[in-house]
N, CA, C and O atoms as CSV, one atom per row, in Angstrom:
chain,resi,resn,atom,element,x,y,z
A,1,UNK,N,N,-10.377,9.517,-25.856
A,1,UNK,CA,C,-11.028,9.304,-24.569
A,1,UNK,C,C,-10.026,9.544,-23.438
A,1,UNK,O,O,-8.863,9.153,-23.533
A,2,UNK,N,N,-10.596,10.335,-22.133
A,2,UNK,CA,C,-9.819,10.395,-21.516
A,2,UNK,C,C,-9.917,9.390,-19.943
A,2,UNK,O,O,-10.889,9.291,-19.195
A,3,UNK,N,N,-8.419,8.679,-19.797
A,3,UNK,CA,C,-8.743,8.104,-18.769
A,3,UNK,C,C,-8.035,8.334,-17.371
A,3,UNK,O,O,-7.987,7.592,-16.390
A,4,UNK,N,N,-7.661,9.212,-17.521
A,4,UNK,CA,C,-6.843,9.554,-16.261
A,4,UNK,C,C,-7.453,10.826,-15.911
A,4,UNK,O,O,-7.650,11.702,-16.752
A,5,UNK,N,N,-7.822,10.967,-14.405
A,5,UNK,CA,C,-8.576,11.891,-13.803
A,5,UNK,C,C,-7.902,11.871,-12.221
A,5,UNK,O,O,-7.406,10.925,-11.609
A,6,UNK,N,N,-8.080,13.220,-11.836
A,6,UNK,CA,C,-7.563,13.441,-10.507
A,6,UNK,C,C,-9.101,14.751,-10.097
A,6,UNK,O,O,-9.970,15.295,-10.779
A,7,UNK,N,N,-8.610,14.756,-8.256
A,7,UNK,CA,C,-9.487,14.924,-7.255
A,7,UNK,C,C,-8.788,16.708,-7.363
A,7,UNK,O,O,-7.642,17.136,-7.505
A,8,UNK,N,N,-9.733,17.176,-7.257
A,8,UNK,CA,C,-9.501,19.254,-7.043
A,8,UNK,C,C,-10.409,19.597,-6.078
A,8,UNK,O,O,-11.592,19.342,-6.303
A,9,UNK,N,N,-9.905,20.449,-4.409
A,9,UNK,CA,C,-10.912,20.700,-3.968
A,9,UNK,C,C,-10.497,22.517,-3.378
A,9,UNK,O,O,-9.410,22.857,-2.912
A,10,UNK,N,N,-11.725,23.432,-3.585
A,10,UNK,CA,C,-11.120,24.715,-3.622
A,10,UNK,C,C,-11.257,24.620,-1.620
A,10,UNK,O,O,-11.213,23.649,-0.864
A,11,UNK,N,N,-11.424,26.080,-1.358
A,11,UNK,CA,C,-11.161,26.648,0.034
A,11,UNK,C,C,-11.882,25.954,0.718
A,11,UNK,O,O,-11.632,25.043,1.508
A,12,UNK,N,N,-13.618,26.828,0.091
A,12,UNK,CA,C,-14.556,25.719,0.735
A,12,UNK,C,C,-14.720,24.623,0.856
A,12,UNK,O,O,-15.894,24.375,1.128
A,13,UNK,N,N,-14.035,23.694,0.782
A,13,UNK,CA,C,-13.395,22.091,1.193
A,13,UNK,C,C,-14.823,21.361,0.181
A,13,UNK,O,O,-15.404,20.328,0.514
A,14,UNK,N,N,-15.174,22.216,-1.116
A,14,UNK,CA,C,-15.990,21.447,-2.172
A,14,UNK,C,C,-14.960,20.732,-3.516
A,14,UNK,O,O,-14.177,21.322,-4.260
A,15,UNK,N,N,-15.295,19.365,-3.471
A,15,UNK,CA,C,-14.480,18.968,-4.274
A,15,UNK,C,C,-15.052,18.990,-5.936
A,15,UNK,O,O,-16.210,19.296,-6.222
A,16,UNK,N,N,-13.927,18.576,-7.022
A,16,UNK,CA,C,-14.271,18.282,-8.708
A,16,UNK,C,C,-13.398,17.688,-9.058
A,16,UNK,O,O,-12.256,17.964,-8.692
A,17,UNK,N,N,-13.772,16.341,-10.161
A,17,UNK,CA,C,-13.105,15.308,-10.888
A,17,UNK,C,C,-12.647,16.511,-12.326
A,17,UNK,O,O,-13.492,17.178,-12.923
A,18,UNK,N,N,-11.249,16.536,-12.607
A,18,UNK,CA,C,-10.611,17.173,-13.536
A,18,UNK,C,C,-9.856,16.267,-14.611
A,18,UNK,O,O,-9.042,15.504,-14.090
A,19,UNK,N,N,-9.925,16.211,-15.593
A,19,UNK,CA,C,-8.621,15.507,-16.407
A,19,UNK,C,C,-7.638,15.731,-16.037
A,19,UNK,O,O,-7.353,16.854,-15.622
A,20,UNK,N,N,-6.688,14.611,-16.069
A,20,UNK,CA,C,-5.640,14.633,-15.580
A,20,UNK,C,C,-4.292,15.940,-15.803
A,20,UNK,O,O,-3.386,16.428,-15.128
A,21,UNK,N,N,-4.932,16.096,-17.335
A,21,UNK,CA,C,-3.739,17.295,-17.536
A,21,UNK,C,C,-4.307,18.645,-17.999
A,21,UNK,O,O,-3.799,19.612,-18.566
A,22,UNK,N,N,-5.322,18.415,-17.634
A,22,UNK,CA,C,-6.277,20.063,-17.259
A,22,UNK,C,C,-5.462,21.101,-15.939
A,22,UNK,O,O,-5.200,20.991,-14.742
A,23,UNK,N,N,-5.302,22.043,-16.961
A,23,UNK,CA,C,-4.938,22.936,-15.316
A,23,UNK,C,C,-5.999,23.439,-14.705
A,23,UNK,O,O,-7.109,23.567,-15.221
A,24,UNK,N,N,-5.583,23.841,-13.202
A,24,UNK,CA,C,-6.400,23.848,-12.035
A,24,UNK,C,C,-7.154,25.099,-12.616
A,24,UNK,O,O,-6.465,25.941,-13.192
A,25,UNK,N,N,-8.660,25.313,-12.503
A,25,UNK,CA,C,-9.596,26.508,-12.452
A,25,UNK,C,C,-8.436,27.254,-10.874
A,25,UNK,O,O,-7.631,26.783,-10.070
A,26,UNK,N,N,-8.994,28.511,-11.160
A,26,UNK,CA,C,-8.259,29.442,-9.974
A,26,UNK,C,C,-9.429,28.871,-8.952
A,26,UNK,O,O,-10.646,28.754,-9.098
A,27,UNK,N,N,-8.585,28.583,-7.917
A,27,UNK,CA,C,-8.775,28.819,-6.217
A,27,UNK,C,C,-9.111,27.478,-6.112
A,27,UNK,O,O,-9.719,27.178,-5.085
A,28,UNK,N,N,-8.799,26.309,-7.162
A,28,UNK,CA,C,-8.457,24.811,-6.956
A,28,UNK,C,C,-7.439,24.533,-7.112
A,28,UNK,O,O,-6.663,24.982,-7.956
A,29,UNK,N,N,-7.181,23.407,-5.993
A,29,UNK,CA,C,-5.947,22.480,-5.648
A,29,UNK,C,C,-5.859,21.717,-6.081
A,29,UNK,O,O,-6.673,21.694,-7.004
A,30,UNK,N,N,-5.075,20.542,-6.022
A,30,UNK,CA,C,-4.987,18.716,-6.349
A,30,UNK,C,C,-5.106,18.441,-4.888
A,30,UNK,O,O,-4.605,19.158,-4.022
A,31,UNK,N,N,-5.902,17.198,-4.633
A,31,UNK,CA,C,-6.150,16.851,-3.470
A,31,UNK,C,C,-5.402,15.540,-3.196
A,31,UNK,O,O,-5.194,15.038,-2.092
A,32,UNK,N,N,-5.010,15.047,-4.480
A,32,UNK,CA,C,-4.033,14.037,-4.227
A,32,UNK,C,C,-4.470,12.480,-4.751
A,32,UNK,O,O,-3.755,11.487,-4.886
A,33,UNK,N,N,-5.607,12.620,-4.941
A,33,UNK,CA,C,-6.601,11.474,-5.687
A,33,UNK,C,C,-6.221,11.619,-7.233
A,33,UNK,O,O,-6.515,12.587,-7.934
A,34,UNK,N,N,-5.399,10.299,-7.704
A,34,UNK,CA,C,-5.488,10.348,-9.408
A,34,UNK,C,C,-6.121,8.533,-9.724
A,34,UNK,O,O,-5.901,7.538,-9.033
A,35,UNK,N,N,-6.884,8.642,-10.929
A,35,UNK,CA,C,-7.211,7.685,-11.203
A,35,UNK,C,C,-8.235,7.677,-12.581
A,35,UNK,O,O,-8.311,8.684,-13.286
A,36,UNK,N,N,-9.023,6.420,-12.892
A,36,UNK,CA,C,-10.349,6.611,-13.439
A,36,UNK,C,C,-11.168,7.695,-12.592
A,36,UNK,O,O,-11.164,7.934,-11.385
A,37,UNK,N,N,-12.364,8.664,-14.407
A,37,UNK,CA,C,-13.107,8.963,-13.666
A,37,UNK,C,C,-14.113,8.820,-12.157
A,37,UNK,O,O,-14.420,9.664,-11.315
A,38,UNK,N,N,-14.509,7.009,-12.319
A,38,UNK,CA,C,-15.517,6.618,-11.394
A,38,UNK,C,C,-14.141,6.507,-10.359
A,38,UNK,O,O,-14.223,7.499,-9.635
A,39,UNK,N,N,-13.219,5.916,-10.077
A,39,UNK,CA,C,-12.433,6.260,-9.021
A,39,UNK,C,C,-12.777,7.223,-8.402
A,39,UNK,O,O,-13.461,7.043,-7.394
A,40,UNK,N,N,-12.316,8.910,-8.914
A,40,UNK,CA,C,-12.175,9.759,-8.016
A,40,UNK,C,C,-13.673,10.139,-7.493
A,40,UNK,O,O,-13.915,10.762,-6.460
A,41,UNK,N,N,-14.615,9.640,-8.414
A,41,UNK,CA,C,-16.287,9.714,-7.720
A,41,UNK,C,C,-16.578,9.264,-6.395
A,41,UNK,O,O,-17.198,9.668,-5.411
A,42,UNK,N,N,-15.615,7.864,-6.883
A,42,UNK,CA,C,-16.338,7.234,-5.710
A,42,UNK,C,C,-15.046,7.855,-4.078
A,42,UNK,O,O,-15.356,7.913,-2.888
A,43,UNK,N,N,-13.804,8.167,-4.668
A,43,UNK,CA,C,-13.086,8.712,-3.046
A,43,UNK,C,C,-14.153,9.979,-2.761
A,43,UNK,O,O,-14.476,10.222,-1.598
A,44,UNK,N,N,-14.658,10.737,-3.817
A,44,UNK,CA,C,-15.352,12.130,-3.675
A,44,UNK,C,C,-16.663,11.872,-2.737
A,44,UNK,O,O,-16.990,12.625,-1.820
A,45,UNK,N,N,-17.432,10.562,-3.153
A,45,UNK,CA,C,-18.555,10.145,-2.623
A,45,UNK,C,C,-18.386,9.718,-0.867
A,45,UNK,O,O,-19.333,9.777,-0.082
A,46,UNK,N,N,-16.748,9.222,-0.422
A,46,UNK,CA,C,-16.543,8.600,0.548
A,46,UNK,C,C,-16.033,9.670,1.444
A,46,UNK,O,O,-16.208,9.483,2.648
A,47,UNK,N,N,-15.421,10.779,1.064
A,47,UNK,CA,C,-14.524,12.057,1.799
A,47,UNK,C,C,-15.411,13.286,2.120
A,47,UNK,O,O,-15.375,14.082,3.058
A,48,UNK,N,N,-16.341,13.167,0.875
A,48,UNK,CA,C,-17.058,14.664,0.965
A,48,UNK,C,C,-18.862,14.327,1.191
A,48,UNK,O,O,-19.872,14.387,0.490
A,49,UNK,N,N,-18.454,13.893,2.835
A,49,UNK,CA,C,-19.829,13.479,3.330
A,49,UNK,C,C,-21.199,14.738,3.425
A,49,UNK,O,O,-22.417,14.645,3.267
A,50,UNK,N,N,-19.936,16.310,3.883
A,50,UNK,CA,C,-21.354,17.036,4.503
A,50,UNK,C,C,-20.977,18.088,2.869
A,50,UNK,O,O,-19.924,18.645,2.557
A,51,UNK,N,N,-21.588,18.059,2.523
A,51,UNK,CA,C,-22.225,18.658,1.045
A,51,UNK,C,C,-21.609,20.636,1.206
A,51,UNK,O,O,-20.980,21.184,0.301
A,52,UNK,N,N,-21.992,21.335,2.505
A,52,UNK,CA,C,-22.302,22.447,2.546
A,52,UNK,C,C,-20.746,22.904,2.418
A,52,UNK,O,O,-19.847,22.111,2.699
A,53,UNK,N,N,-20.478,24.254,1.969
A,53,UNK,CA,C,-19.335,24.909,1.935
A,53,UNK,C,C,-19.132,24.569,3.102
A,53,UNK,O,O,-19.909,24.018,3.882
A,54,UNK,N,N,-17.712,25.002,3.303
A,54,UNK,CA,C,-17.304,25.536,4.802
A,54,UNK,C,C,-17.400,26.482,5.552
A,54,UNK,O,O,-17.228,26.804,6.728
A,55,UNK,N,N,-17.734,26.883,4.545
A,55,UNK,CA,C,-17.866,28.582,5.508
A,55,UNK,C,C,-19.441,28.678,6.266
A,55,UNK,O,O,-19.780,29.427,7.182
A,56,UNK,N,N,-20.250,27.653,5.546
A,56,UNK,CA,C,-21.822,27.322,6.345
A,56,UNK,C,C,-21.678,26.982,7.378
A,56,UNK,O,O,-22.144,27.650,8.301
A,57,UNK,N,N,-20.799,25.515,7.667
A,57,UNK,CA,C,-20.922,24.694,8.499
A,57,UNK,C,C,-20.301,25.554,9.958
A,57,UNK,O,O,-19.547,26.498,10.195
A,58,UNK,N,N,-21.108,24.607,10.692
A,58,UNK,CA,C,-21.063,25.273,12.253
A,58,UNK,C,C,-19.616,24.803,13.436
A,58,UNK,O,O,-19.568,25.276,14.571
């Protein structure tokens, strides 16, 4: 079981919960969030209010 999970968010400022020692998919970062899965849900739930890429938003 895995319990260590961290925060990845690509250009479009869309974030994903990764295992901790998963390497990054291309054109994702570490955002700096490590923890339990439901941890980084819930910083993901609190940071990433407007849903739409960035490149939508006005």
């Amino acid at each position: 079981m895995i319990d260590a999970f961290r925060v990845v968010r690509n250009d479009e400022e869309q974030y994903s919960v990764l295992p901790a020692d998963m390497l990054n998919p291309p054109g994702w970062t570490d955002e700096g969030t490590i923890g339990t899965r439901e941890q980084c849900l819930a910083h993901i739930a609190a940071v990433w209010t407007d849903l739409r890429p960035k490149s939508l938003r006005g």
